[in-house]
DRENNU-164401 format. One record per atom (N, C-alpha, C): residue in one letter; x, y, z. Coordinates in nm, 3 decimals. Example, Ala and Ser with C-alpha at 12.3 -4.5 7.8 and 13.67 -1.06 7.14 Angstrom:
2
> residuo_px_py_pz
> a_1.319_-0.569_0.780 .
> a_1.230_-0.450_0.780 .
> a_1.320_-0.330_0.780 .
> s_1.285_-0.225_0.708 .
> s_1.367_-0.106_0.714 .
> s_1.290_0.003_0.787 .
//
This chain:
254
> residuo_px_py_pz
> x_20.354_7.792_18.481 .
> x_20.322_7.878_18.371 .
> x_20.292_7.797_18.246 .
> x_20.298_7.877_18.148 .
> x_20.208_7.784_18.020 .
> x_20.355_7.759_17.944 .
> x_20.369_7.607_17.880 .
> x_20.437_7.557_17.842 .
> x_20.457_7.605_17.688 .
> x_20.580_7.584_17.639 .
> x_20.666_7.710_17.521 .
> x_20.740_7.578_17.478 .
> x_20.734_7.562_17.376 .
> x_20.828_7.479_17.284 .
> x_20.998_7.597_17.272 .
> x_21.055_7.525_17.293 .
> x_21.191_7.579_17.290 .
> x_21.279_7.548_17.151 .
> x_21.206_7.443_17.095 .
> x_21.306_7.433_16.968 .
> x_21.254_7.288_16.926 .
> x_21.323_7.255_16.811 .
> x_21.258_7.143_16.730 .
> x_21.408_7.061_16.685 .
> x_21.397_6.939_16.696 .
> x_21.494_6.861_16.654 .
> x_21.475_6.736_16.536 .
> x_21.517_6.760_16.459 .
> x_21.457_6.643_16.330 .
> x_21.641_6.616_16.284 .
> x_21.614_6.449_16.219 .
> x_21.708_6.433_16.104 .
> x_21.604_6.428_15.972 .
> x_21.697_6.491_15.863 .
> x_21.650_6.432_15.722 .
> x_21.760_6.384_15.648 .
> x_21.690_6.292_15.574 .
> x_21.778_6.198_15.527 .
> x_21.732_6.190_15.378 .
> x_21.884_6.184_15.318 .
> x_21.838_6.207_15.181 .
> x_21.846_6.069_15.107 .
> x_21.711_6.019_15.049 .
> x_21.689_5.888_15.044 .
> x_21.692_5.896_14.872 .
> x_21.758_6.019_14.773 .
> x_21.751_5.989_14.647 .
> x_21.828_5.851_14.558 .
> x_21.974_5.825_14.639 .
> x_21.999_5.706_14.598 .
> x_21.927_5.599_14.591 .
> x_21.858_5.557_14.715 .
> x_21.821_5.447_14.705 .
> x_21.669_5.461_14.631 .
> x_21.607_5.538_14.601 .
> x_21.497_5.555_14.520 .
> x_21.572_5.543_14.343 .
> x_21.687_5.593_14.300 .
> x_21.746_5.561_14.201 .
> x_21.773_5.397_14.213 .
> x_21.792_5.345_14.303 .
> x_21.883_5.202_14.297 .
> x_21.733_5.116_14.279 .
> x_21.620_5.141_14.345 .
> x_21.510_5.072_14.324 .
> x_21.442_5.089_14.211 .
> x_21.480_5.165_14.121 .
> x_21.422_5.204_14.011 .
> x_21.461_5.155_13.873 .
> x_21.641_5.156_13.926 .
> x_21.750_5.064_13.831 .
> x_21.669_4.912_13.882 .
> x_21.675_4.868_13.935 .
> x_21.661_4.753_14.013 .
> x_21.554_4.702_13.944 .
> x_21.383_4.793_13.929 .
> x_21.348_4.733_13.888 .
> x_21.278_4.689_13.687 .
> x_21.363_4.827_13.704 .
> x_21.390_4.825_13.515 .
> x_21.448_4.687_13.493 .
> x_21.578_4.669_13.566 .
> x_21.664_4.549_13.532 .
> x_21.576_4.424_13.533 .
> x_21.456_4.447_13.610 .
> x_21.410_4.313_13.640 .
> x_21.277_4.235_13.494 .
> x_21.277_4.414_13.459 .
> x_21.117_4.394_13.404 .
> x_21.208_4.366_13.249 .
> x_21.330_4.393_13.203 .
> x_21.402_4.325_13.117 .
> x_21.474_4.203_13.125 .
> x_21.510_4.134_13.208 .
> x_21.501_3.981_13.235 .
> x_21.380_3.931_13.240 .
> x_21.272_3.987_13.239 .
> x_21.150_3.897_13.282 .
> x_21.106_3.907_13.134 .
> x_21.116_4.033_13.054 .
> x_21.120_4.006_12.906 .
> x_21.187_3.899_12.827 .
> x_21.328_3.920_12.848 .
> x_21.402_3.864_12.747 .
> x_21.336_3.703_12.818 .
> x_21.331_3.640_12.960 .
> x_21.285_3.534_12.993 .
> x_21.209_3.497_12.915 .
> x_21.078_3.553_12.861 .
> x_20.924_3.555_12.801 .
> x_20.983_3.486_12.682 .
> x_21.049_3.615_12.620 .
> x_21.092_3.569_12.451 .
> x_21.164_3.428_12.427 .
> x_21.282_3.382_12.533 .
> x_21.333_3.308_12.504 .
> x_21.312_3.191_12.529 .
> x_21.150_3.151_12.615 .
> x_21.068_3.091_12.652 .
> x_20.993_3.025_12.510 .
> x_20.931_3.162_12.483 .
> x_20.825_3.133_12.378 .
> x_20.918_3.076_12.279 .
> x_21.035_3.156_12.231 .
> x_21.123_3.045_12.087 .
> x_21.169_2.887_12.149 .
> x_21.235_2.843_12.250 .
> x_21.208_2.738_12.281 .
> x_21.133_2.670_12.282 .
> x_20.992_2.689_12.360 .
> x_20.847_2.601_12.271 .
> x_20.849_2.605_12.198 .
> x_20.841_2.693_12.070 .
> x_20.829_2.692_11.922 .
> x_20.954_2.564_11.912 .
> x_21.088_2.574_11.895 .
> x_21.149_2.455_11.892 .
> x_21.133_2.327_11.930 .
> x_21.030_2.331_12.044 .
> x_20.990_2.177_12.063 .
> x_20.904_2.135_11.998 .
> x_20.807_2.229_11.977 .
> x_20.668_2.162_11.914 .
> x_20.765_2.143_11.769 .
> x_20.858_2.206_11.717 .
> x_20.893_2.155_11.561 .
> x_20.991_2.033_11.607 .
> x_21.019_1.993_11.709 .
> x_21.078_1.839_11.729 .
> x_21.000_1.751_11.740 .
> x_20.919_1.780_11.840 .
> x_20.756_1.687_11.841 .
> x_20.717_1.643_11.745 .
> x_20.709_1.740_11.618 .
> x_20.647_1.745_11.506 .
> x_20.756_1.638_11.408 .
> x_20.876_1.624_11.471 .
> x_20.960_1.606_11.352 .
> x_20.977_1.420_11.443 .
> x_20.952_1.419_11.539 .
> x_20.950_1.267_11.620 .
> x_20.799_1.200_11.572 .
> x_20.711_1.261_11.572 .
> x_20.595_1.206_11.496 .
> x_20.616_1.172_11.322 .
> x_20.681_1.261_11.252 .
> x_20.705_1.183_11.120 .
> x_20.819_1.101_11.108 .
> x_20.894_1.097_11.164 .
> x_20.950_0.988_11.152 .
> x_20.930_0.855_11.183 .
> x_20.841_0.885_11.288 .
> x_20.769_0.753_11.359 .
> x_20.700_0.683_11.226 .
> x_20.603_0.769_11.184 .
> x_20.581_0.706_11.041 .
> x_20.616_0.692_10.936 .
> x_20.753_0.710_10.918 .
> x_20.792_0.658_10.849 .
> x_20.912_0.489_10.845 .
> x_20.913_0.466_10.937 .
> x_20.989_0.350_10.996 .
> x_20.901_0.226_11.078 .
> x_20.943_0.135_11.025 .
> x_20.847_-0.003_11.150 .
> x_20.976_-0.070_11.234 .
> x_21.073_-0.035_11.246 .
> x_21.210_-0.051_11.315 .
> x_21.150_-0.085_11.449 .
> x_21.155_-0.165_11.506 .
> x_21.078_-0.134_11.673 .
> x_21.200_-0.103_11.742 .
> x_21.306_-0.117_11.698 .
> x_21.462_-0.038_11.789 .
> x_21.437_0.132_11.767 .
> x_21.428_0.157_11.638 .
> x_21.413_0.262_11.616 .
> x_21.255_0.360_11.651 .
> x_21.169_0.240_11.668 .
> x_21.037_0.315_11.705 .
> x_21.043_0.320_11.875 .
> x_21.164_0.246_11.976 .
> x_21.122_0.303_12.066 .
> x_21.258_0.391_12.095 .
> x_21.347_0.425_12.014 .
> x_21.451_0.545_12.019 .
> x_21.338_0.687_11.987 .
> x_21.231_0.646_11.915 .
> x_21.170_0.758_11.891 .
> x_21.097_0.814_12.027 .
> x_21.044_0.674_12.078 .
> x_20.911_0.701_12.188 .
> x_21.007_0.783_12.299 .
> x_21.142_0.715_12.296 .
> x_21.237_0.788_12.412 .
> x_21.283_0.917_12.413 .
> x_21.258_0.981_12.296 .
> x_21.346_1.136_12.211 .
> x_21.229_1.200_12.265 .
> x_21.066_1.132_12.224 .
> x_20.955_1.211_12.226 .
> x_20.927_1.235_12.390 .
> x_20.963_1.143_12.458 .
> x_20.945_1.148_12.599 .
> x_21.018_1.222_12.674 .
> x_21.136_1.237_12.655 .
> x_21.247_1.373_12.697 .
> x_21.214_1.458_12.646 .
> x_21.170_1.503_12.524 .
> x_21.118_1.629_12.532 .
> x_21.001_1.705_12.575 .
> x_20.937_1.576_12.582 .
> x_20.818_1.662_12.654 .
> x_20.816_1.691_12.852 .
> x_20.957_1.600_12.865 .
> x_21.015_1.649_12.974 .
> x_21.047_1.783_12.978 .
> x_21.129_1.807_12.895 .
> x_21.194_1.953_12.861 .
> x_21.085_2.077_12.857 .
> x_20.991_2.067_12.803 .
> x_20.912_2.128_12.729 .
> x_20.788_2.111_12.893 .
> x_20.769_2.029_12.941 .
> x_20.737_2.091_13.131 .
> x_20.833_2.159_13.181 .
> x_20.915_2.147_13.206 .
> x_21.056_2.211_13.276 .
> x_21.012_2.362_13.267 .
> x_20.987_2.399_13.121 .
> x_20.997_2.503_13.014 .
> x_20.866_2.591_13.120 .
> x_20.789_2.509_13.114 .
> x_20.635_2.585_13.137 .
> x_20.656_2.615_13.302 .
> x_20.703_2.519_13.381 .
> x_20.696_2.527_13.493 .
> x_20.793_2.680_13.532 .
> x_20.885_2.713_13.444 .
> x_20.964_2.805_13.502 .
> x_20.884_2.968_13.457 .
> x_20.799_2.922_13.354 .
> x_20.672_3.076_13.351 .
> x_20.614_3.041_13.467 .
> x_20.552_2.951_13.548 .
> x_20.484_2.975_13.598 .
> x_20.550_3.015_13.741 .
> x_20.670_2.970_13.798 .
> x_20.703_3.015_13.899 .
> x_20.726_3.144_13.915 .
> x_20.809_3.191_13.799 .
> x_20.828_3.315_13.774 .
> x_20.742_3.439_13.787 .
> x_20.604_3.352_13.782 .
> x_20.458_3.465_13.822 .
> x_20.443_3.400_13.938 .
> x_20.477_3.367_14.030 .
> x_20.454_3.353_14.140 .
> x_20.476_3.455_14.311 .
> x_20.392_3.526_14.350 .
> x_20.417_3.615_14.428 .
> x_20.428_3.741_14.377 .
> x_20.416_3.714_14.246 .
> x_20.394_3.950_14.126 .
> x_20.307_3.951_14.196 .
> x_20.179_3.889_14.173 .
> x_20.025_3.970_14.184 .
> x_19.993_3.958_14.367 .
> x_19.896_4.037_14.361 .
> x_19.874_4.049_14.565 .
> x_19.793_3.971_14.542 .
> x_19.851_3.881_14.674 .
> x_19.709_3.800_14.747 .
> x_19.592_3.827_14.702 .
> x_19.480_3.746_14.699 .
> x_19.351_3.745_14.699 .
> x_19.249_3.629_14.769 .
> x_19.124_3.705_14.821 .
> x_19.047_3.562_14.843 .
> x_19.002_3.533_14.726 .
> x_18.960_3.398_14.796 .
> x_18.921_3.278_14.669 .
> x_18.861_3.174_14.790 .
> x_18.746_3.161_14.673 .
> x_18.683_3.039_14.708 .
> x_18.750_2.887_14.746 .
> x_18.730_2.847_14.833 .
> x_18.793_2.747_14.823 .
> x_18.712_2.632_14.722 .
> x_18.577_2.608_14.751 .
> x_18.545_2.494_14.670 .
> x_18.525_2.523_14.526 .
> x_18.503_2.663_14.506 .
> x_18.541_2.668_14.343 .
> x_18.660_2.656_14.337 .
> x_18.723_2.677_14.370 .
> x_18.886_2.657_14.305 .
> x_18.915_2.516_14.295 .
> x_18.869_2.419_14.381 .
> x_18.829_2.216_14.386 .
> x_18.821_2.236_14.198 .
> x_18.648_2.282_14.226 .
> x_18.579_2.260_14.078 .
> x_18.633_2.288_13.969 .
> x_18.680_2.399_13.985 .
> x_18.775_2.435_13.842 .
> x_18.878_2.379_13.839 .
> x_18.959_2.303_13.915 .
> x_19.069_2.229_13.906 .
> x_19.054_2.074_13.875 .
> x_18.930_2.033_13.946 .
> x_18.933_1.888_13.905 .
> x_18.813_1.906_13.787 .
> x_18.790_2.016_13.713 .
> x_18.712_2.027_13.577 .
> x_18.825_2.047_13.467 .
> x_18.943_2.106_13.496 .
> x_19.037_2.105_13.399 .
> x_19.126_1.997_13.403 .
> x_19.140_1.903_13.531 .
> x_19.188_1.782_13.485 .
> x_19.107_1.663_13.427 .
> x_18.973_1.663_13.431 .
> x_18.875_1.564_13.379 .
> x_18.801_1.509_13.479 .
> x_18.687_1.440_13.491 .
> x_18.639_1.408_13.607 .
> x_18.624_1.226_13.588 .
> x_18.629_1.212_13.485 .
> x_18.596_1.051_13.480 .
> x_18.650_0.950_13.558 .
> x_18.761_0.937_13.586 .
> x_18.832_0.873_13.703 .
> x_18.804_0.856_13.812 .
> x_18.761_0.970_13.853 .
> x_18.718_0.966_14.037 .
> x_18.627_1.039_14.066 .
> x_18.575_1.085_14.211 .
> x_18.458_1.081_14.223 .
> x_18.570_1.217_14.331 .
> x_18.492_1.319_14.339 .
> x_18.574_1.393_14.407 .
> x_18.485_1.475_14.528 .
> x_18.477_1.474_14.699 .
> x_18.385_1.511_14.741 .
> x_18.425_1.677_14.835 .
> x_18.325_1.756_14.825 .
> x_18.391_1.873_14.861 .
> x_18.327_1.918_15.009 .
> x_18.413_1.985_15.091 .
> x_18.342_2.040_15.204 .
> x_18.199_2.100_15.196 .
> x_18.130_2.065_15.315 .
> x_17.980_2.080_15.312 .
> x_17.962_2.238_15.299 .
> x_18.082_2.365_15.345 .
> x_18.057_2.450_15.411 .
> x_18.156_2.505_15.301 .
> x_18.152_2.655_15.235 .
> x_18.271_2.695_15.162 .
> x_18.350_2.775_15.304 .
> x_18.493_2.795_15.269 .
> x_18.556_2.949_15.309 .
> x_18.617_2.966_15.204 .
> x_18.685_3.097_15.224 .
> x_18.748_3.174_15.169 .
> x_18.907_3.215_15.212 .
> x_18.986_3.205_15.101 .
> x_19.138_3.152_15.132 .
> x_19.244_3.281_15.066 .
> x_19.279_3.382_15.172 .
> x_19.333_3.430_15.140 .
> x_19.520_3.405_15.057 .
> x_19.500_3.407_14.986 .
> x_19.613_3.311_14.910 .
> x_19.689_3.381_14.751 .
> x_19.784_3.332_14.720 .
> x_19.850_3.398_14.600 .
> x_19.769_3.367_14.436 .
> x_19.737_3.459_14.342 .
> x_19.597_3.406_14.285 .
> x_19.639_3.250_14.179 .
> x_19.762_3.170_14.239 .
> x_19.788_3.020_14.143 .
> x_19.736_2.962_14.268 .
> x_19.679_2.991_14.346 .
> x_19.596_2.897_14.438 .
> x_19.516_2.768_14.388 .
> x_19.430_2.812_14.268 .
> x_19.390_2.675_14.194 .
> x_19.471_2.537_14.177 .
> x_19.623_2.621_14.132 .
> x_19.673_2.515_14.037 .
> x_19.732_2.451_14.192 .
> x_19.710_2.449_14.331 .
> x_19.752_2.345_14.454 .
> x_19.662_2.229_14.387 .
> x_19.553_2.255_14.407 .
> x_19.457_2.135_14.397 .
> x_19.459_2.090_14.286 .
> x_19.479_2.135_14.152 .
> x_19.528_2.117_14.001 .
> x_19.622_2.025_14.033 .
> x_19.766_2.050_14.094 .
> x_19.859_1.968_14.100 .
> x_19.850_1.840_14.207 .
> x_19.792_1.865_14.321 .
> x_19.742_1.800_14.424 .
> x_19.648_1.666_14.327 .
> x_19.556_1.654_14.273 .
> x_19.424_1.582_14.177 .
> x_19.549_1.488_14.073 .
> x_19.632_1.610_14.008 .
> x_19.712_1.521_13.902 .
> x_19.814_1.426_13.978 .
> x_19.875_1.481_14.077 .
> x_19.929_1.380_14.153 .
> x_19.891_1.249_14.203 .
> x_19.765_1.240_14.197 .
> x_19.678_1.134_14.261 .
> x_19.663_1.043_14.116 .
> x_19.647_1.074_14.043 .
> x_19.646_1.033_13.949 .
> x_19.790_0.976_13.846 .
> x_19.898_1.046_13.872 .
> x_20.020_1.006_13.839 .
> x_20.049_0.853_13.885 .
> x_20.084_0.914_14.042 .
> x_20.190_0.845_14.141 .
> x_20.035_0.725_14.241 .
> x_19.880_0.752_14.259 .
> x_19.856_0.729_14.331 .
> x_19.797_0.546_14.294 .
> x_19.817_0.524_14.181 .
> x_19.803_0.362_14.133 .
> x_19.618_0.411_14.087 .
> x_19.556_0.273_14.109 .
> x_19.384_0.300_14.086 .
> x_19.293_0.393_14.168 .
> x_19.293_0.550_14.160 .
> x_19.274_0.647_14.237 .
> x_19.078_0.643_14.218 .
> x_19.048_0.616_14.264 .
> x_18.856_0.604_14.255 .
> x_18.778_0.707_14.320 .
> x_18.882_0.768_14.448 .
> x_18.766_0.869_14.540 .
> x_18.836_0.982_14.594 .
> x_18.834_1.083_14.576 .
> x_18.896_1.185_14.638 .
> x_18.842_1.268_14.725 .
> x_18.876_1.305_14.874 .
> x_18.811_1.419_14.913 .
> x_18.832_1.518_14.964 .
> x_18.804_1.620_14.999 .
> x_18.841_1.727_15.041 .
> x_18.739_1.794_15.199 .
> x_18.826_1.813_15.288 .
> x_18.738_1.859_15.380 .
> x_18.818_1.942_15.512 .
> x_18.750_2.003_15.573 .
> x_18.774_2.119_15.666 .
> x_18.784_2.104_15.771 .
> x_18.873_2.134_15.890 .
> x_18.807_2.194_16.059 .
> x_18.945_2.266_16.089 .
> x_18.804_2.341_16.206 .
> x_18.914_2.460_16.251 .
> x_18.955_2.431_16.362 .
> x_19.103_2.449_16.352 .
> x_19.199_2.400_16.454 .
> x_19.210_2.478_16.565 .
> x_19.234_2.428_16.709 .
> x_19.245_2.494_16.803 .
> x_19.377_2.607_16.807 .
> x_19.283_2.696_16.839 .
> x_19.382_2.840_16.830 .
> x_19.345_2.935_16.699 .
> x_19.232_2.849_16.624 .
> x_19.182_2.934_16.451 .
> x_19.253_2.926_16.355 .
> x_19.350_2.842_16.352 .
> x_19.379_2.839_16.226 .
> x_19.263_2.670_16.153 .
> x_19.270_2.685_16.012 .
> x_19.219_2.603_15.988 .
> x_19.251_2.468_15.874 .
> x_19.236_2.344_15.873 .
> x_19.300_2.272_15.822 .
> x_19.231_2.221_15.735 .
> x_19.332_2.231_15.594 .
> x_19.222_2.178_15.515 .
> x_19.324_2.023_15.463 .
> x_19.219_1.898_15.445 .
> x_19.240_1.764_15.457 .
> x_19.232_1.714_15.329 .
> x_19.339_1.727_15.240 .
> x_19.303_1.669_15.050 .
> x_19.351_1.482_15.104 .
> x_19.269_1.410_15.075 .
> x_19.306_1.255_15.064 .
> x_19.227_1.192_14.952 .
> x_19.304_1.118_14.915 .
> x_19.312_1.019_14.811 .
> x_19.252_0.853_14.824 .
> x_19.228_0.785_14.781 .
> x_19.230_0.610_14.846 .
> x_19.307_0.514_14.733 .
> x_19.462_0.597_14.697 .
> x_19.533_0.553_14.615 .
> x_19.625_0.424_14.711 .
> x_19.783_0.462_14.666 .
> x_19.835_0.385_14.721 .
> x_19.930_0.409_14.838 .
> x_19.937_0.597_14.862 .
> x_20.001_0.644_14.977 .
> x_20.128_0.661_14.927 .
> x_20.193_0.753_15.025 .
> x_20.352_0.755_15.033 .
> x_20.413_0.735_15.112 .
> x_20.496_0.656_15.119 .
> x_20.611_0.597_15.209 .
> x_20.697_0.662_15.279 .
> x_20.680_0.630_15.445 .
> x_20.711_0.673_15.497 .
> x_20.848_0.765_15.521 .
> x_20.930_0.746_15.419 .
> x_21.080_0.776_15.377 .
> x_21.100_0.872_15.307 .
> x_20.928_0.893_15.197 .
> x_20.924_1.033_15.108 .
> x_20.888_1.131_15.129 .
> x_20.828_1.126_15.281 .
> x_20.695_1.249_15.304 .
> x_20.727_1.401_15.294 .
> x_20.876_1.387_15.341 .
> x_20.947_1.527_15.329 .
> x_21.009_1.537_15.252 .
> x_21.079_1.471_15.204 .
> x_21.106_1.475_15.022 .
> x_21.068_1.531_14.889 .
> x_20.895_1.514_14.898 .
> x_20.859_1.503_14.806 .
> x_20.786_1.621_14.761 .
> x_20.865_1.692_14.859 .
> x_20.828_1.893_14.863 .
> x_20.958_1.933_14.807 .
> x_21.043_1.873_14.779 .
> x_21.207_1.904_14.728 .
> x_21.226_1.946_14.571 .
> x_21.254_2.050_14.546 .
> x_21.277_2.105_14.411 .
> x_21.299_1.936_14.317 .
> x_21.272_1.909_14.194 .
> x_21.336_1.805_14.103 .
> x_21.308_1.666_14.203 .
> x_21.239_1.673_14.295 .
> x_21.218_1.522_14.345 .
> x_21.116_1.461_14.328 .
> x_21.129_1.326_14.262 .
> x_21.049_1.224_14.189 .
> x_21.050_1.226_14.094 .
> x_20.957_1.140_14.012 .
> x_20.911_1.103_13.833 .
> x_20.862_1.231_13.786 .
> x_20.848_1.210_13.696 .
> x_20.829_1.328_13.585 .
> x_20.933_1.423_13.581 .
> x_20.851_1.582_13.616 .
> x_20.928_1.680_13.635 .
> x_20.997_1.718_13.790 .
> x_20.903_1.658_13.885 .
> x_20.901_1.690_14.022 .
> x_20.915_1.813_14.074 .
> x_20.832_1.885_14.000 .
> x_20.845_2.017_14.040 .
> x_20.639_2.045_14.107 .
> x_20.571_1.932_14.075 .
> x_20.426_1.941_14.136 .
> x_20.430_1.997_14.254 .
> x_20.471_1.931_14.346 .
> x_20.489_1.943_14.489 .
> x_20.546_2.080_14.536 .
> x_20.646_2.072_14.485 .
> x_20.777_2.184_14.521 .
> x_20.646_2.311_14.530 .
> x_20.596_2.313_14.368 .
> x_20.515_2.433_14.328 .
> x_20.407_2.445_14.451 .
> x_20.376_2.365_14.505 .
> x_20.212_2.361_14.550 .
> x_20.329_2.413_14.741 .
> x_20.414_2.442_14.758 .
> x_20.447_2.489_14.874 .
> x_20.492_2.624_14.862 .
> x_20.553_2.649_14.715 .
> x_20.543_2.762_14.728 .
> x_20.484_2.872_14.664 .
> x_20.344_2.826_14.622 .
> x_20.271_2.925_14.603 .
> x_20.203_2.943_14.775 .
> x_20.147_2.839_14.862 .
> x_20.122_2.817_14.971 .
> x_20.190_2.916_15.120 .
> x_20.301_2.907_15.035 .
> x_20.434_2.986_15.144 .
> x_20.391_3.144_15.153 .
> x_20.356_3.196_14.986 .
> x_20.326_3.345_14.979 .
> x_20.270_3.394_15.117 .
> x_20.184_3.367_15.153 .
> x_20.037_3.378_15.273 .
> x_20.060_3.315_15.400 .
> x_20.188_3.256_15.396 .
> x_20.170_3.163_15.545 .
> x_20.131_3.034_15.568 .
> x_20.098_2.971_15.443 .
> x_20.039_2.899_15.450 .
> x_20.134_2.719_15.410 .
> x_20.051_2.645_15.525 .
> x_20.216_2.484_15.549 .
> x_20.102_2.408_15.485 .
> x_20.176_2.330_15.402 .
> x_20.141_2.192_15.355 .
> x_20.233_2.057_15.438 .
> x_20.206_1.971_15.445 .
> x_20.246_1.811_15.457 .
> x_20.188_1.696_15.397 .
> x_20.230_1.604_15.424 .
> x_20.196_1.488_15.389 .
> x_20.184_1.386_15.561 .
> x_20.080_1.338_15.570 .
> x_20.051_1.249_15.712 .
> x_19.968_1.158_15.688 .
> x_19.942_1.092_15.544 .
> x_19.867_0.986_15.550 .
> x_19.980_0.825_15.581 .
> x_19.864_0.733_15.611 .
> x_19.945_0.556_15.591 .
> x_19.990_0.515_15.473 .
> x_20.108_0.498_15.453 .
> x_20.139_0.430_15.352 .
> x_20.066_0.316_15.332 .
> x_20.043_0.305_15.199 .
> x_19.940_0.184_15.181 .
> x_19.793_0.197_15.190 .
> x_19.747_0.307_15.219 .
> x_19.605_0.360_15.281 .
> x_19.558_0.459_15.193 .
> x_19.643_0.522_15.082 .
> x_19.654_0.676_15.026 .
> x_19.674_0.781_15.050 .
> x_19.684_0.892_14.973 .
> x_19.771_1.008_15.027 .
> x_19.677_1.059_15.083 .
> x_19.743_1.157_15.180 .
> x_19.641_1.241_15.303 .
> x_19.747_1.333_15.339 .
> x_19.744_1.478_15.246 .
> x_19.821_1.604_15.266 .
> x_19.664_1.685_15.356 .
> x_19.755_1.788_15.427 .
> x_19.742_1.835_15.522 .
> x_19.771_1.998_15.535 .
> x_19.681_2.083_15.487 .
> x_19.734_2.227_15.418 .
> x_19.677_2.292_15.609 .
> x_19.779_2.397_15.634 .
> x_19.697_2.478_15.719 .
> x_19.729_2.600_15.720 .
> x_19.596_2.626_15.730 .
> x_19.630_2.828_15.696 .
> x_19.628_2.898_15.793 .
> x_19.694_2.960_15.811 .
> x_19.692_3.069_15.948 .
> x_19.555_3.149_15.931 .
> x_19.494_3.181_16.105 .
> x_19.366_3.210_16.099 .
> x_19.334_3.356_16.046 .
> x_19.449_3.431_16.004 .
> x_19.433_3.563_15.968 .
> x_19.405_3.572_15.794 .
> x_19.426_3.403_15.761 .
> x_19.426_3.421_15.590 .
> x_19.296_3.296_15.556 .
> x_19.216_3.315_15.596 .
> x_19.056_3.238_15.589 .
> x_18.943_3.308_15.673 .
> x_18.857_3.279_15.590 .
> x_18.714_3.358_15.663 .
> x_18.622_3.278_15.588 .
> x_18.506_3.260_15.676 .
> x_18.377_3.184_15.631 .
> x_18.289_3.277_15.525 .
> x_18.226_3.203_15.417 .
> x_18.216_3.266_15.307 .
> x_18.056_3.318_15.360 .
> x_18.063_3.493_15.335 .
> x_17.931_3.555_15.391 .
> x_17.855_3.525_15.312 .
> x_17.708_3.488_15.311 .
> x_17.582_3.463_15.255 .
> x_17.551_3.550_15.102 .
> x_17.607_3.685_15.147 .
> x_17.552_3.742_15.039 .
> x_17.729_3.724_14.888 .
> x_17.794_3.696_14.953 .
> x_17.893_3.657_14.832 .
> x_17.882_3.531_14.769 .
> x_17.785_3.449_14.840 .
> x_17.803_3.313_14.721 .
> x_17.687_3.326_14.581 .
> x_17.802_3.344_14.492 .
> x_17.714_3.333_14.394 .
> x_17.634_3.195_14.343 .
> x_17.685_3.105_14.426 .
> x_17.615_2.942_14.312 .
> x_17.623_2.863_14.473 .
> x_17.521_2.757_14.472 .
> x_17.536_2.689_14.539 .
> x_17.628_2.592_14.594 .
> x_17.700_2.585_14.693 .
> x_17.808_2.471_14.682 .
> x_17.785_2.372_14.653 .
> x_17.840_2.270_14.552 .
> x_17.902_2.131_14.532 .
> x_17.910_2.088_14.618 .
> x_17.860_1.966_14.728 .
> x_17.864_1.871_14.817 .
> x_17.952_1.766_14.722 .
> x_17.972_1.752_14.586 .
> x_18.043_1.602_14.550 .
> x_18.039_1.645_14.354 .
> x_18.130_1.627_14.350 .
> x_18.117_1.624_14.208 .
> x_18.122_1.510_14.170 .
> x_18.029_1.488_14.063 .
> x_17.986_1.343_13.995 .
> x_18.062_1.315_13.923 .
> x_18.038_1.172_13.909 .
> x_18.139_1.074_13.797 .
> x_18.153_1.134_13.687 .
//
């Protein structure tokens, strides 16, 4: 005979708490991320008036004890005063959604805001597109300044592509500096590890992490650095014909 529903069985569940607790939750957050802002911005303001106050004194003294107590005051703070910046920027790290991005514009605009005179920087023949968190730039931003920090007389940089068996694809940043030693390679992804601030590295894994995406280090010591980014094949795609607006960069000039 013809089939008859006999009855209906459901739970409901009353989910108003936890819609209150996510709501507290994220009021609480968007007022720490304020008061963060404010107490950010008056701290810079305090450094730049120390900065300001280590530069006149400098001229006013020829002490060379005292002119390099100065160079040392001025140099910790501008330690401080990275520390400072680096913690806005982590802090925006993972708000905004993913986006693609060019990969070789993001090269260009990164080694155009660090300067180009130094090195000679060469870019994949072929663009893709990198699904990634939108501080994606500042990898290769920090990646370029690194080479330049830590890498001794850095002359040639390049950048280049292939797709790895199974689709994911690897992208190859090397240097022809002076390399890292075999003892740092995993290290030197470690919150506060190394000169300066040591937070370059740290940053450039975890904006990378948002998306899936592994960095390393696998070059010869002594040979220059040769990091090793690979993106899972679900977060890259070859850049379609009708989205490139400008021709790719094969090499940016001296």
């Amino acid at each position: 005979g013809e089939k008859c529903i006999a009855g209906i069985h459901g739970v409901i569940v009353d989910i108003s708490e936890k819609i209150q607790l996510e709501k507290a939750l994220e009021l609480t957050n968007q007022k720490l991320n304020m008061m963060n802002n404010v107490t950010r911005h008056d701290v810079l303001n305090n450094i730049t008036g120390v900065l300001g106050l280590c530069d006149m004194l400098a001229e006013l003294t020829t002490d060379s004890g005292a002119q390099g107590l100065i160079s040392e005051i001025h140099e910790q703070v501008i330690g401080i005063k990275d520390q400072i910046l680096f913690t806005r920027d982590y802090q925006n790290v993972g708000v905004k959604a993913p986006q693609w991005q060019g990969l070789c514009p993001s090269i260009r605009d990164a080694a155009s805001a660090m300067g180009r005179d130094r090195s000679r920087i060469d870019l994949p023949g072929t663009d893709v597109e990198i699904y990634a968190d939108p501080f994606f730039g500042r990898v290769f931003y920090n990646l370029i300044d690194n080479s330049y920090r830590h890498g001794g007389s850095v002359q040639n940089i390049s950048v280049e592509t292939e797709v790895a068996p199974g689709g994911n694809l690897v992208i190859r940043y090397r240097d022809d500096g002076n390399g890292i030693p075999s003892d740092e390679k995993q290290m030197i992804f470690a919150q506060g590890y190394g000169k300066n601030t040591g937070f370059g590295l740290f940053f450039i894994r975890e904006v990378l992490g948002i998306t899936g995406i592994t960095i390393q280090e696998t070059g010869i010591p002594g040979s220059g650095a040769l990091f090793e980014i690979t993106v899972p094949k679900t977060a890259w795609k070859a850049q379609r014909e009708d989205n490139v607006r400008d021709p790719v960069v094969r090499k940016i000039p001296d």
